[in-house]
Chimera marker file (.cmm) of the C-alpha trace (Angstrom):
<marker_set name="trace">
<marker id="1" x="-43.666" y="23.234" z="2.788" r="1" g="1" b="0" radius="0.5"/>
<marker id="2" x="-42.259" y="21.314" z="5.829" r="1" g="1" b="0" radius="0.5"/>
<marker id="3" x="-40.533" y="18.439" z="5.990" r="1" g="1" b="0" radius="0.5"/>
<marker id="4" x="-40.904" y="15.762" z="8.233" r="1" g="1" b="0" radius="0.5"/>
<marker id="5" x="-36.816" y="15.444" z="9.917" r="1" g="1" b="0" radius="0.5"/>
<marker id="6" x="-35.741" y="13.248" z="12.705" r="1" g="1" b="0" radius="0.5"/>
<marker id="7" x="-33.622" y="15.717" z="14.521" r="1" g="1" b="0" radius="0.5"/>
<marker id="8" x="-33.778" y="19.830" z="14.546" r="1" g="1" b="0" radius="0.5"/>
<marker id="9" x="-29.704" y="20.232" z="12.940" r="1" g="1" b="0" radius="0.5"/>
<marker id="10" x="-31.523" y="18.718" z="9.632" r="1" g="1" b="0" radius="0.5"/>
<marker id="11" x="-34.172" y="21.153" z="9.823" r="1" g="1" b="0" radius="0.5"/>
<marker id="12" x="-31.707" y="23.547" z="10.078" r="1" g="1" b="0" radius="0.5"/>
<marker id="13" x="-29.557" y="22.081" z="6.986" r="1" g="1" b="0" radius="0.5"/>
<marker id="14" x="-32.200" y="21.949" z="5.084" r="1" g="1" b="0" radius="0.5"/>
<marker id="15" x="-33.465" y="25.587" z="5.821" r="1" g="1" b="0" radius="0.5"/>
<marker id="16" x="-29.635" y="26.836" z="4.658" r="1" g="1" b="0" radius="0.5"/>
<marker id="17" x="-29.389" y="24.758" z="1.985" r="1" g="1" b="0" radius="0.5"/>
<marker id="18" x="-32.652" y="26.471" z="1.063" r="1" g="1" b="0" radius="0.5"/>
<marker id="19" x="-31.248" y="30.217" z="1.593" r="1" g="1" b="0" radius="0.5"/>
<marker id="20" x="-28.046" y="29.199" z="0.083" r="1" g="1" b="0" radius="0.5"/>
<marker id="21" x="-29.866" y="28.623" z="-3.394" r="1" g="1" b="0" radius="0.5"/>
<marker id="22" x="-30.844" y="25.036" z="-3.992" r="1" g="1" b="0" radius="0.5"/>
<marker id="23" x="-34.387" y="23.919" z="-4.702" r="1" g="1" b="0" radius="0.5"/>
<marker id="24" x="-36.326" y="21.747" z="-2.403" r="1" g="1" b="0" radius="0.5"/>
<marker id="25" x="-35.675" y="18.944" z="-5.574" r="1" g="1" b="0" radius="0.5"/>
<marker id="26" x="-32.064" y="19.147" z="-5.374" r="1" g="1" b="0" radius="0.5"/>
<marker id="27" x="-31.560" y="18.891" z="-1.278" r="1" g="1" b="0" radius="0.5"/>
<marker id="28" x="-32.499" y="15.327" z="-1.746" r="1" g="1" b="0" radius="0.5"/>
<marker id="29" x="-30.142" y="14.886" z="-5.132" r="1" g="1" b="0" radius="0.5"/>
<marker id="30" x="-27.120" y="16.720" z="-3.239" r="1" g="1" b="0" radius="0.5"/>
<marker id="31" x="-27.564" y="14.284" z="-0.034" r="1" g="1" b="0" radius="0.5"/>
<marker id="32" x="-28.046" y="11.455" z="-2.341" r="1" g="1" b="0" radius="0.5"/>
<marker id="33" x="-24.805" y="12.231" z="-4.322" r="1" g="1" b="0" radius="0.5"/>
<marker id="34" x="-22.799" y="13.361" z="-1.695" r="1" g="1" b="0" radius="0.5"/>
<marker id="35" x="-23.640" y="9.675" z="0.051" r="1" g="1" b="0" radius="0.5"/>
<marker id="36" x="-23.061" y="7.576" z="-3.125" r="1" g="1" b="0" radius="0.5"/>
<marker id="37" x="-19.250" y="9.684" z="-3.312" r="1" g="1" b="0" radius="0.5"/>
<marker id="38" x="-18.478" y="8.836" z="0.397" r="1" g="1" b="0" radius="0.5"/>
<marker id="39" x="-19.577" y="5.245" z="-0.405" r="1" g="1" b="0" radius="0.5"/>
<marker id="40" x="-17.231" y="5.002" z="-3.759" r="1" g="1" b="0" radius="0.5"/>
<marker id="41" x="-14.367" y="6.928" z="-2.109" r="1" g="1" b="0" radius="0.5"/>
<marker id="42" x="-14.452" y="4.578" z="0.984" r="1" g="1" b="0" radius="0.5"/>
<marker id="43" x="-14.017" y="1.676" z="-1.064" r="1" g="1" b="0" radius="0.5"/>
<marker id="44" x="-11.200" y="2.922" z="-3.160" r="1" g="1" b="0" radius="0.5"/>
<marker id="45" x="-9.219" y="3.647" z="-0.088" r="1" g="1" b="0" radius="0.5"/>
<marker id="46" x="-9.767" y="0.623" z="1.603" r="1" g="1" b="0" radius="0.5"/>
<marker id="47" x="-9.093" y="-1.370" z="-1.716" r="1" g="1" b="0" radius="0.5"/>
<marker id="48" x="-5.596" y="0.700" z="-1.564" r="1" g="1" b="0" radius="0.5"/>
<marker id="49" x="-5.148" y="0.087" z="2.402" r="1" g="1" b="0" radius="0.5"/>
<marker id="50" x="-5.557" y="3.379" z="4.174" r="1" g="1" b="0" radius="0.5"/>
<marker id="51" x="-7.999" y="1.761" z="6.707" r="1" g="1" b="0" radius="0.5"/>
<marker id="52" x="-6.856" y="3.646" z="9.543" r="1" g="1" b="0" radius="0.5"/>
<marker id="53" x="-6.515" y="7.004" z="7.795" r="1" g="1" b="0" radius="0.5"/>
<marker id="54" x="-10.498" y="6.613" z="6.356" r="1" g="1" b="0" radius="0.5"/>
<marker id="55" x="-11.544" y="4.980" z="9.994" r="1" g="1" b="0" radius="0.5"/>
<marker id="56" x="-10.056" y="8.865" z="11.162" r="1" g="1" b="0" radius="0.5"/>
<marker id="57" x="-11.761" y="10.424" z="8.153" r="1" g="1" b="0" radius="0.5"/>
<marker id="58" x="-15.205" y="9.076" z="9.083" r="1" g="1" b="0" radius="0.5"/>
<marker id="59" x="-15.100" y="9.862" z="13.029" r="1" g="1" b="0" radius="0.5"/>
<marker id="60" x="-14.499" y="13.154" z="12.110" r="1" g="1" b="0" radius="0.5"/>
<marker id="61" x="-10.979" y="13.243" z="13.078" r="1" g="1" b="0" radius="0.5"/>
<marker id="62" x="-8.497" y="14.885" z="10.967" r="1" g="1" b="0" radius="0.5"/>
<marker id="63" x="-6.475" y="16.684" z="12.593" r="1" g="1" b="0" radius="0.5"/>
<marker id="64" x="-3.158" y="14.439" z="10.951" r="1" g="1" b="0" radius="0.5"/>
<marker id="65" x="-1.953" y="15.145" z="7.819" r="1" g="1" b="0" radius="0.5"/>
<marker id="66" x="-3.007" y="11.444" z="6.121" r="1" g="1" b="0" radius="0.5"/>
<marker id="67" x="-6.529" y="11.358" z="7.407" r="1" g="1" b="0" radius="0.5"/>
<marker id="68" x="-6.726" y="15.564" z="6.345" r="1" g="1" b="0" radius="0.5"/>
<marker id="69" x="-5.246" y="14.433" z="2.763" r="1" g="1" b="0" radius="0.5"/>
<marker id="70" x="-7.766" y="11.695" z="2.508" r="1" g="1" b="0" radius="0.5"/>
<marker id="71" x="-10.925" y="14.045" z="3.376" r="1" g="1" b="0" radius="0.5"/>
<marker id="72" x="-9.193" y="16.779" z="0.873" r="1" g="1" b="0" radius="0.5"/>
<marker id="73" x="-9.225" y="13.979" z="-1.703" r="1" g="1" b="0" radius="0.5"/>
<marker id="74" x="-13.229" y="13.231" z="-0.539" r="1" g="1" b="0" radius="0.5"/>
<marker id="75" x="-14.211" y="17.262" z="-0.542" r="1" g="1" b="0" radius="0.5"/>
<marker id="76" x="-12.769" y="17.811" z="-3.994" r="1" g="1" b="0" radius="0.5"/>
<marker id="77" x="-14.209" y="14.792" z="-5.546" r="1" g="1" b="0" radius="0.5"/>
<marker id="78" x="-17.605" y="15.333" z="-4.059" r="1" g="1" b="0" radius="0.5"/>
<marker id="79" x="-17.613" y="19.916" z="-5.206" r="1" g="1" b="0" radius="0.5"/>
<marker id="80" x="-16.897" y="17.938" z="-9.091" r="1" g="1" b="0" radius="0.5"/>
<marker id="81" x="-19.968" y="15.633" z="-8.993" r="1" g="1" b="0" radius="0.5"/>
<marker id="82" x="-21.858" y="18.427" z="-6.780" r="1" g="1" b="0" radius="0.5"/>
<marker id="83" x="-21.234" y="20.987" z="-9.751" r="1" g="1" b="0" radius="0.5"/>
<marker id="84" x="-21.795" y="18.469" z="-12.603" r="1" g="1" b="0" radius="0.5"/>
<marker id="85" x="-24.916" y="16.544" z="-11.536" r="1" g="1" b="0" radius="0.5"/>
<marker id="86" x="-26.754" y="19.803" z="-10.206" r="1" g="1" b="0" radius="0.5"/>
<marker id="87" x="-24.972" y="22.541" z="-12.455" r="1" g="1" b="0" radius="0.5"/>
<marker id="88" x="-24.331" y="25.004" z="-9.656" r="1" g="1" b="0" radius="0.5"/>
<marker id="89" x="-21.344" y="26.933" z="-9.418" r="1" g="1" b="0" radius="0.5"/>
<marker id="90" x="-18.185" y="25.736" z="-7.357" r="1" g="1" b="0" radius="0.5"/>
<marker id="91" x="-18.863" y="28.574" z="-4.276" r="1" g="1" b="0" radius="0.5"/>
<marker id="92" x="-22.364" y="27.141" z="-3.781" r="1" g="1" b="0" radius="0.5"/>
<marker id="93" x="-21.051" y="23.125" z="-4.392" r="1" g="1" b="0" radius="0.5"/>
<marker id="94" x="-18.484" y="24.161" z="-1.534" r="1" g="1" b="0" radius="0.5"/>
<marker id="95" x="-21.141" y="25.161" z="0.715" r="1" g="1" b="0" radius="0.5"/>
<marker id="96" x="-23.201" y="22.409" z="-0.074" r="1" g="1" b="0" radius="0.5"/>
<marker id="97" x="-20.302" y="20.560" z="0.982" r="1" g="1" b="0" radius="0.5"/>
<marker id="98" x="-18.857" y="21.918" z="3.600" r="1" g="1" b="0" radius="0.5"/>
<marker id="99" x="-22.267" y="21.390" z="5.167" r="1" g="1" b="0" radius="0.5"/>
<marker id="100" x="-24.223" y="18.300" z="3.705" r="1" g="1" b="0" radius="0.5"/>
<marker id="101" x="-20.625" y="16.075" z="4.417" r="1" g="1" b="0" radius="0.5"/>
<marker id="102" x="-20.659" y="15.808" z="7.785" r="1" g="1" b="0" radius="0.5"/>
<marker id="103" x="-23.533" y="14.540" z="8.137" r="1" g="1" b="0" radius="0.5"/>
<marker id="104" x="-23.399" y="11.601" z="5.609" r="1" g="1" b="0" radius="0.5"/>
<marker id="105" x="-19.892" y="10.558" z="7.016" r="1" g="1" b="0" radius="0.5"/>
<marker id="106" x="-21.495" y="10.038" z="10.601" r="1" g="1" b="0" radius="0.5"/>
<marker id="107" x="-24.571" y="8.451" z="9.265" r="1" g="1" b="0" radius="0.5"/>
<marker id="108" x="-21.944" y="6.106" z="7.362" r="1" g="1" b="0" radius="0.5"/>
<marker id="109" x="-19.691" y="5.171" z="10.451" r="1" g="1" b="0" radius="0.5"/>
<marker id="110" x="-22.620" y="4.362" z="12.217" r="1" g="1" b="0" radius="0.5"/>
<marker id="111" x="-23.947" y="1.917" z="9.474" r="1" g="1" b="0" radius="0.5"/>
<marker id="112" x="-20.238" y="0.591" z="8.710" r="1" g="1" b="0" radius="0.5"/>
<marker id="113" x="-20.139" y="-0.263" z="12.682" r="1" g="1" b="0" radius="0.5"/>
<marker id="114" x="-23.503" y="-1.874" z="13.258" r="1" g="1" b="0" radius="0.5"/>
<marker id="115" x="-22.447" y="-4.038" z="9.522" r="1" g="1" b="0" radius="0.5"/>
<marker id="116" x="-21.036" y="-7.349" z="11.005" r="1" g="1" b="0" radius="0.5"/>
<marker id="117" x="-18.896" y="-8.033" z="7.635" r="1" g="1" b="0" radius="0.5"/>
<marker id="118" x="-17.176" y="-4.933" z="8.666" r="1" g="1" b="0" radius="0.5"/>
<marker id="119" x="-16.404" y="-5.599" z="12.426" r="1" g="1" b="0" radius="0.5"/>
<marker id="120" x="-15.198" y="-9.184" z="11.001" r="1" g="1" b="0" radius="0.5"/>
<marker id="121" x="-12.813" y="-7.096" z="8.973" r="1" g="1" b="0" radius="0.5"/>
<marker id="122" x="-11.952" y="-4.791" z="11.471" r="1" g="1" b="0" radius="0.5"/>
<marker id="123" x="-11.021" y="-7.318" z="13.560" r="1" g="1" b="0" radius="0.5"/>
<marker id="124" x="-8.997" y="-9.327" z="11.445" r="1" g="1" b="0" radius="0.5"/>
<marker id="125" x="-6.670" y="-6.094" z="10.732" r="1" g="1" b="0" radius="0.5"/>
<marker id="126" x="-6.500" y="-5.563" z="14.216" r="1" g="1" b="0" radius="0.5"/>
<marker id="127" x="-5.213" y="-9.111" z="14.652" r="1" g="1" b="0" radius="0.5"/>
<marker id="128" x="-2.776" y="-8.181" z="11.780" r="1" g="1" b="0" radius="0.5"/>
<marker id="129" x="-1.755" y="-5.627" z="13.347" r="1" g="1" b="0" radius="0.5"/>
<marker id="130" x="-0.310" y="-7.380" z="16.474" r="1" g="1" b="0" radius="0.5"/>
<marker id="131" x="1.486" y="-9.648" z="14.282" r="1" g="1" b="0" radius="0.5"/>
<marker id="132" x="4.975" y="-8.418" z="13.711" r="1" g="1" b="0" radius="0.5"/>
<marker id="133" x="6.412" y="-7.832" z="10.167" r="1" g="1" b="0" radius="0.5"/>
<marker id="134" x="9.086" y="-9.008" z="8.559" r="1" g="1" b="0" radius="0.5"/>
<marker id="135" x="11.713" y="-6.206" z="9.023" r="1" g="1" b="0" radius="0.5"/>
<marker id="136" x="10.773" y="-6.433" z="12.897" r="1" g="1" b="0" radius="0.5"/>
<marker id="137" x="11.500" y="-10.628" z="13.069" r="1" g="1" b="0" radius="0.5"/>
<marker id="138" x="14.277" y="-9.869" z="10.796" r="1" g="1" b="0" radius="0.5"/>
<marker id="139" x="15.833" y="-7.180" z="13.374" r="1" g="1" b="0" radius="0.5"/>
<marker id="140" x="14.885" y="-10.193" z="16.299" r="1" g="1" b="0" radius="0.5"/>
<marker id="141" x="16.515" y="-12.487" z="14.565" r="1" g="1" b="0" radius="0.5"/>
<marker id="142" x="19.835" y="-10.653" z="14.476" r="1" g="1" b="0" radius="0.5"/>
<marker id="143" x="19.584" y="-9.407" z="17.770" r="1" g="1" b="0" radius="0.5"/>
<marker id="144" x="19.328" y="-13.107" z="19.079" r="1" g="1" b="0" radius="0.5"/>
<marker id="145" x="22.414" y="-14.232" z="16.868" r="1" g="1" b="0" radius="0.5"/>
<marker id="146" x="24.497" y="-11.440" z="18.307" r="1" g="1" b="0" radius="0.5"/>
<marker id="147" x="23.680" y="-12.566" z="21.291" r="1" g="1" b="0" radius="0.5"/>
<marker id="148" x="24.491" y="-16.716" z="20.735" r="1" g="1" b="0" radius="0.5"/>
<marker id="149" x="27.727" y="-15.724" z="19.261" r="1" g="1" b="0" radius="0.5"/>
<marker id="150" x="30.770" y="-16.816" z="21.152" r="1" g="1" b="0" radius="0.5"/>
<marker id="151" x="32.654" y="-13.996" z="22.546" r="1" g="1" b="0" radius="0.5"/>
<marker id="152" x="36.502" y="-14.836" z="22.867" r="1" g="1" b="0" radius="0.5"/>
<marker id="153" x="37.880" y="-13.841" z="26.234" r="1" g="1" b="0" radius="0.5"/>
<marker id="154" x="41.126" y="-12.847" z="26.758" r="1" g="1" b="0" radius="0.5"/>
<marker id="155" x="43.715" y="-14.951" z="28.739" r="1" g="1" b="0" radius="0.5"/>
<marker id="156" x="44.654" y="-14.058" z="32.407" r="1" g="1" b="0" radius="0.5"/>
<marker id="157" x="48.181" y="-13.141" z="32.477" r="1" g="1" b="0" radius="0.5"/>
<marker id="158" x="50.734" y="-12.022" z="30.398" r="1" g="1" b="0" radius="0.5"/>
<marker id="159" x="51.722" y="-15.479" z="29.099" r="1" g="1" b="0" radius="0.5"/>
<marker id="160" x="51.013" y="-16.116" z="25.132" r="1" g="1" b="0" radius="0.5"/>
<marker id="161" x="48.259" y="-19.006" z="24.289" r="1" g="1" b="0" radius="0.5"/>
<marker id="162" x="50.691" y="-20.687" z="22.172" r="1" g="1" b="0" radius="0.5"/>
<marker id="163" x="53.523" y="-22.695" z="23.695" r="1" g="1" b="0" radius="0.5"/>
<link id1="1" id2="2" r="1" g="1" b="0" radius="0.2"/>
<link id1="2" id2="3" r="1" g="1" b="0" radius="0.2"/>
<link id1="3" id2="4" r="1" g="1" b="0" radius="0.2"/>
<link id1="4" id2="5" r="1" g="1" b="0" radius="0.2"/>
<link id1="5" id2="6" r="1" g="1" b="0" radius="0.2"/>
<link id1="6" id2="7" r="1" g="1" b="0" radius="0.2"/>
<link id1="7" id2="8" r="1" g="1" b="0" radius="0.2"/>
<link id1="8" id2="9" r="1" g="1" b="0" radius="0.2"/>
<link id1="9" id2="10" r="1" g="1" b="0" radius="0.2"/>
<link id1="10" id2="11" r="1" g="1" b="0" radius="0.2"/>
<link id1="11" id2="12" r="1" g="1" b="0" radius="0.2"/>
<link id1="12" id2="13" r="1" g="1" b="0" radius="0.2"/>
<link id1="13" id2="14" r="1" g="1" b="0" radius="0.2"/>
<link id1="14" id2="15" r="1" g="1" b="0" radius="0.2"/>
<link id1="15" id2="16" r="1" g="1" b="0" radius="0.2"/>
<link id1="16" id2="17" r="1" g="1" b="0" radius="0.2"/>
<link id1="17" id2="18" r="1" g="1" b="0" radius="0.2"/>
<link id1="18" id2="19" r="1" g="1" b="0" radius="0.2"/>
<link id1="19" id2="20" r="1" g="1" b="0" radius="0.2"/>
<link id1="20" id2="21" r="1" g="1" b="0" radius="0.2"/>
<link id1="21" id2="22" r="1" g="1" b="0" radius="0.2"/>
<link id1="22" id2="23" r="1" g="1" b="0" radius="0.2"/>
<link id1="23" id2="24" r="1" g="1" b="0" radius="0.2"/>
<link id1="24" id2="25" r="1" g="1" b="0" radius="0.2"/>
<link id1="25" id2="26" r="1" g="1" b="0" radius="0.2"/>
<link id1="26" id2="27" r="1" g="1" b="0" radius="0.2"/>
<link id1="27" id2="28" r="1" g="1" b="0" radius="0.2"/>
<link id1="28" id2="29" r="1" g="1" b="0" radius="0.2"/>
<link id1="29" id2="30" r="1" g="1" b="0" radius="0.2"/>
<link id1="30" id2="31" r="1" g="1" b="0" radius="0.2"/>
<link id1="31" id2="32" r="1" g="1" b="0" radius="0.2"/>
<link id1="32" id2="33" r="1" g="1" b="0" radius="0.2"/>
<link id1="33" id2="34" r="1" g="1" b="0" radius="0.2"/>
<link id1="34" id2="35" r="1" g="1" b="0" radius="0.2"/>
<link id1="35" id2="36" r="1" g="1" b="0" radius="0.2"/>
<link id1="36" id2="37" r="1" g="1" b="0" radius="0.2"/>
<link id1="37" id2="38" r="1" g="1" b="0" radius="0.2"/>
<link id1="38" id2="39" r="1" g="1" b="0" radius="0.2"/>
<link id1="39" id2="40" r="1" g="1" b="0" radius="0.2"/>
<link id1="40" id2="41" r="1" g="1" b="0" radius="0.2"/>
<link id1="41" id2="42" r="1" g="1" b="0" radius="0.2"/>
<link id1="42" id2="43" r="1" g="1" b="0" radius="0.2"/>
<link id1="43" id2="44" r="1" g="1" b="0" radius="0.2"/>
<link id1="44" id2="45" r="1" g="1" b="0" radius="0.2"/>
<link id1="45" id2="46" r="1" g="1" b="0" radius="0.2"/>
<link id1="46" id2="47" r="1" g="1" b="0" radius="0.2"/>
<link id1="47" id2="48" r="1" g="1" b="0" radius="0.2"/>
<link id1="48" id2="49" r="1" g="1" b="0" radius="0.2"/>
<link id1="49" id2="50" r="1" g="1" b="0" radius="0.2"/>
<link id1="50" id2="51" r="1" g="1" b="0" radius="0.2"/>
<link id1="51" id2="52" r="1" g="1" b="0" radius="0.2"/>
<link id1="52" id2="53" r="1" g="1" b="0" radius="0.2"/>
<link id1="53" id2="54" r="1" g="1" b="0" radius="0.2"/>
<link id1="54" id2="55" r="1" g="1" b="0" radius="0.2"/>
<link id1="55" id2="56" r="1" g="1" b="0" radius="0.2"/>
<link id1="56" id2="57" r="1" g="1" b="0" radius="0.2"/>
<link id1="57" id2="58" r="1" g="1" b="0" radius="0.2"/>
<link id1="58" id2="59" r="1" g="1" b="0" radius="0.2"/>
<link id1="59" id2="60" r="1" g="1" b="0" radius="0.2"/>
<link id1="60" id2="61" r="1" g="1" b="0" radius="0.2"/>
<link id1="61" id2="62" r="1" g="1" b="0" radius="0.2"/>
<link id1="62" id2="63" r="1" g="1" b="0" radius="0.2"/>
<link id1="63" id2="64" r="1" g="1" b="0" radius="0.2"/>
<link id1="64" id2="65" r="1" g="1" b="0" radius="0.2"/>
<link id1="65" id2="66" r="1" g="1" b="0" radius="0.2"/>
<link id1="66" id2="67" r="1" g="1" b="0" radius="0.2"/>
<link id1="67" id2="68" r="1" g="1" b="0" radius="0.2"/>
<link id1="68" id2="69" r="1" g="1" b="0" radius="0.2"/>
<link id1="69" id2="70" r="1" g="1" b="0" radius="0.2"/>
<link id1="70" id2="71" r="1" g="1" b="0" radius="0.2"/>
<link id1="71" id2="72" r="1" g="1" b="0" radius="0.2"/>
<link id1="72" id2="73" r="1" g="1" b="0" radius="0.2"/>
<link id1="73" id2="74" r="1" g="1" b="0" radius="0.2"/>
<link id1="74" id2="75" r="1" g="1" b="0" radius="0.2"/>
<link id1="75" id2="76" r="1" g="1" b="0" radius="0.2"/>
<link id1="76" id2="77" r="1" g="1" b="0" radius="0.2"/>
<link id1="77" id2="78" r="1" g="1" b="0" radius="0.2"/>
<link id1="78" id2="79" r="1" g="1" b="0" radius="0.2"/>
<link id1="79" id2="80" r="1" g="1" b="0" radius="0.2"/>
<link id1="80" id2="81" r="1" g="1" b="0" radius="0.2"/>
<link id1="81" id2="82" r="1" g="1" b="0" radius="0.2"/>
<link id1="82" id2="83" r="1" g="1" b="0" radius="0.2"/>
<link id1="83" id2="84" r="1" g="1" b="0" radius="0.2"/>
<link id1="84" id2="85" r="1" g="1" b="0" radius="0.2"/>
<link id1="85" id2="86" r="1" g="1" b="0" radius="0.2"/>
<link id1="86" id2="87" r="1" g="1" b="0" radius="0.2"/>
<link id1="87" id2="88" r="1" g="1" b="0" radius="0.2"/>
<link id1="88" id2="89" r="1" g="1" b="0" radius="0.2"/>
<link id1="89" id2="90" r="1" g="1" b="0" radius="0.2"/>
<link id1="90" id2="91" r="1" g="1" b="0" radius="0.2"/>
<link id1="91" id2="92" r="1" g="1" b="0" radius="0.2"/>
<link id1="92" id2="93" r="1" g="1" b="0" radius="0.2"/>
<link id1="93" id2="94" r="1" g="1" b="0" radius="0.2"/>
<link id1="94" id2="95" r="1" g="1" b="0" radius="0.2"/>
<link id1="95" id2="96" r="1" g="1" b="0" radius="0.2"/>
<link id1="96" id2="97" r="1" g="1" b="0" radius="0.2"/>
<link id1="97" id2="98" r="1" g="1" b="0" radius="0.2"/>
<link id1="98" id2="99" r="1" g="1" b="0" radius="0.2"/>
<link id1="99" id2="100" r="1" g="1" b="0" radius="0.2"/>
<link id1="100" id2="101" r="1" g="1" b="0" radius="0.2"/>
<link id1="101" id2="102" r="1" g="1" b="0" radius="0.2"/>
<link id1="102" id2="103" r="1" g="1" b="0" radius="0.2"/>
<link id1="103" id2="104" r="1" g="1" b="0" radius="0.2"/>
<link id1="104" id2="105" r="1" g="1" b="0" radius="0.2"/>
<link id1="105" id2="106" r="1" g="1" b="0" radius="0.2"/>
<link id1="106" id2="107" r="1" g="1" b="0" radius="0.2"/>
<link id1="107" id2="108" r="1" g="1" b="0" radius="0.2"/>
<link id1="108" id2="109" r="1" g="1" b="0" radius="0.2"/>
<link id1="109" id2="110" r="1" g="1" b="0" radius="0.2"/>
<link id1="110" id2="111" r="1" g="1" b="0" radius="0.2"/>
<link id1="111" id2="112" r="1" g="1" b="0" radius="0.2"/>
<link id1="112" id2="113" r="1" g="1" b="0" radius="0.2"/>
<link id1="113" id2="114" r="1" g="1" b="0" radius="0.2"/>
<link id1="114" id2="115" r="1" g="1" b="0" radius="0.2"/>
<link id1="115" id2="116" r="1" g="1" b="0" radius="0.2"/>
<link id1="116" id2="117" r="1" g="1" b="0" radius="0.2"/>
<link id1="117" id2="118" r="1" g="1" b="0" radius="0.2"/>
<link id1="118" id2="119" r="1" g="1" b="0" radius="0.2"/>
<link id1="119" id2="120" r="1" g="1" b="0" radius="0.2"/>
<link id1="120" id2="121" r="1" g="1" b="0" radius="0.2"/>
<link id1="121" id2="122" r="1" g="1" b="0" radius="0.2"/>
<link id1="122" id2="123" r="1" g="1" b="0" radius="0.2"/>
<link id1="123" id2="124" r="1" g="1" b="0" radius="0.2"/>
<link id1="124" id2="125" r="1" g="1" b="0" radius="0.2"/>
<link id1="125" id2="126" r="1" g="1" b="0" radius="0.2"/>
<link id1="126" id2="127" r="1" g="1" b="0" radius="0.2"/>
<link id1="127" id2="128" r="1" g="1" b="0" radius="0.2"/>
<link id1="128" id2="129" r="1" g="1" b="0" radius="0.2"/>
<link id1="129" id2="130" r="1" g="1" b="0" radius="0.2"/>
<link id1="130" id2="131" r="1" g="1" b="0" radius="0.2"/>
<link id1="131" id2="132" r="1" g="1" b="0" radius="0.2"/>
<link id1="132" id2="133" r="1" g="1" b="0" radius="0.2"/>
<link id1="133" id2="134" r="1" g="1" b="0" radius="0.2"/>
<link id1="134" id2="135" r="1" g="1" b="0" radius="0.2"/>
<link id1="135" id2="136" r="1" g="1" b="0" radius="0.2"/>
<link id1="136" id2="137" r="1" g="1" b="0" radius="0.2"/>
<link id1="137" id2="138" r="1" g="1" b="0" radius="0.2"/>
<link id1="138" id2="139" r="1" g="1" b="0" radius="0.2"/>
<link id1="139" id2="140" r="1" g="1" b="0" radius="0.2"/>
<link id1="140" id2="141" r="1" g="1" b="0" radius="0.2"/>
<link id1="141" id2="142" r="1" g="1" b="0" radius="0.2"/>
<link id1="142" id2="143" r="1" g="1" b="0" radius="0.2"/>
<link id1="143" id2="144" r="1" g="1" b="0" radius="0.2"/>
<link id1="144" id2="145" r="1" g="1" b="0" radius="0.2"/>
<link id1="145" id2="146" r="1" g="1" b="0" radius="0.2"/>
<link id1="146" id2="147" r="1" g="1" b="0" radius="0.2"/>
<link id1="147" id2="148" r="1" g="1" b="0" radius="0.2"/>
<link id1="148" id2="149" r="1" g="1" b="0" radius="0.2"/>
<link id1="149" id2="150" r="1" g="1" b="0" radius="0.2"/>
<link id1="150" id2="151" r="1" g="1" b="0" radius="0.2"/>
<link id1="151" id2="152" r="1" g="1" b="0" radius="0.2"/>
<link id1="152" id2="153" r="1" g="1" b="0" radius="0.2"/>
<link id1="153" id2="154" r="1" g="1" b="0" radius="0.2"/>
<link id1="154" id2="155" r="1" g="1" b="0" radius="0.2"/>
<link id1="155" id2="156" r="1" g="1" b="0" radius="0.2"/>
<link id1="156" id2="157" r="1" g="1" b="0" radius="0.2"/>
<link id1="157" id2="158" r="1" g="1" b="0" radius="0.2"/>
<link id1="158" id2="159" r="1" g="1" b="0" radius="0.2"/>
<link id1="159" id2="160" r="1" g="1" b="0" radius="0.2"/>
<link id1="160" id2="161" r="1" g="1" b="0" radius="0.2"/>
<link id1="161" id2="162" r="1" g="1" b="0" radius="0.2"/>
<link id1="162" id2="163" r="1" g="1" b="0" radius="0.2"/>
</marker_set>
């Protein structure tokens, strides 16, 4: 039975997912879960800051050892809900994964960038991000007061200051 795709790689997808052992019923549950964990994950690590390290997660680069912790954190969490909601064993939920996840985490970059609450957002923490911190006006600060402190110079010659 074919199904109508936009582009030949989710032909493809769905032809392995196929092989690999999941029913034509459950390619559209496993997308469908796999998209409602990158959606909950997302949120819990921006609620807890890591904006950078999940912008780096979603593009696809992970190279770093935050953003690679981060999609760890995402791969195991989505295998668990893979394995409960379908009941499929952990080898096939990895495969599932392994392929199924890249695909959701570009469709959701694209969506989070065309969203104009998030470029509002984004832009505001890029404007935070210029402004300096405490510890760096702090280290200003004492930089400039070395600086305005009188320095007492020595007198010229070898006669005492006090007569």
């Amino acid at each position: 039975m074919p199904v109508p795709f936009l582009q030949k790689s989710h032909v493809l997808a769905t032809q392995v997912l196929r092989k690999a052992g999941l029913t034509f019923s459950q390619i559209p549950q496993a997308i469908q879960i796999t998209r409602q964990t990158v959606e909950q994950w997302l949120q819990k690590e921006l609620e807890n800051g890591n904006a950078k390290q999940v912008l780096s997660v979603l593009k696809g680069h992970v190279q770093e050892k935050g953003p690679q912790l981060l999609f760890d954190k995402l791969q195991d969490m989505l295998l668990l809900r893979l394995m409960l909601h379908l009941g499929i064993r952990g080898a096939l939920a990895t495969n599932i994964a392994t392929l199924v996840l890249p695909f959701v985490l570009k469709r959701v970059f694209e969506m989070a960038r065309k969203n104009p609450q998030m470029q509002a957002w984004w832009q505001e923490q890029e404007w935070r991000q210029q402004v300096p911190t405490p510890e760096d006006l702090k280290a200003r600060l004492r930089k400039l007061g070395q600086n305005l402190t009188p320095t007492r110079d020595k007198p010229t010659g070898d006669s005492p200051l006090f007569i």
